[in-house]
N, C-alpha and C positions, 0 to 999 in steps of 0.2 A: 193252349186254352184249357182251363178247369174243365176236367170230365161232363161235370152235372150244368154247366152253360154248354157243351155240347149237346148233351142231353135236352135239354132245355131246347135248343136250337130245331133237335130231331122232332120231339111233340109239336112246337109251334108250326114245323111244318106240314105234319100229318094231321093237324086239327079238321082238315079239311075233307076227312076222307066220308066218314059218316056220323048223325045225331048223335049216334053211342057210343061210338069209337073218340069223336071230337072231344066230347064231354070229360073219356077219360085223360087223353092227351091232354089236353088245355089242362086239367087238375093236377095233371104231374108236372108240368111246365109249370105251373101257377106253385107250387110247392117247392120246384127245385130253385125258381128265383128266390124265391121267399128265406131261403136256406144259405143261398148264393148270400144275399144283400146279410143277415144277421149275422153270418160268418166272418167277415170282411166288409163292413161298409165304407171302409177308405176306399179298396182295389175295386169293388162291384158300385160302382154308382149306377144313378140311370139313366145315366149316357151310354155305360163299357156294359151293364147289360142288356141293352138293347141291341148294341151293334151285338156282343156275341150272341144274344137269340135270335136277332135278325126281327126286328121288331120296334116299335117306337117306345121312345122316352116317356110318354104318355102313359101306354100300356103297361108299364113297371111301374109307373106310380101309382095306378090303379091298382096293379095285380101286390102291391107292398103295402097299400093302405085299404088294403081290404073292400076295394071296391067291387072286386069281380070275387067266384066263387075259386 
């Protein structure tokens, strides 16, 4: 697995810990997908990034069209 979709994986899990802590996590996570998908958008779809974040198909296409911060 690409570092930065582990990476990715670690924040989405930790989002949950506190208001400030979440905030930052989710923006890194939210940055490393964003990175992930422009890098490679044949390998990172929003299917393979989901599974490797561990998250839904939904949520990448929100977090890749700018719907979330």
């Amino acid at each position: 697995m690409d570092i930065r979709a582990q990476q990715a994986r670690e924040h989405h899990q930790a989002a949950g810990i506190s208001k400030q802590q979440a905030a930052q996590h989710v923006a890194a996570r939210n940055r490393l997908i964003r990175q992930l998908r422009a890098t490679d958008p044949d390998r990172w779809t929003y299917p393979a990034l989901a599974r490797a974040v561990g998250c839904t198909p939904e949520l990448i296409a929100a977090v890749v069209q700018g719907r979330t911060r």
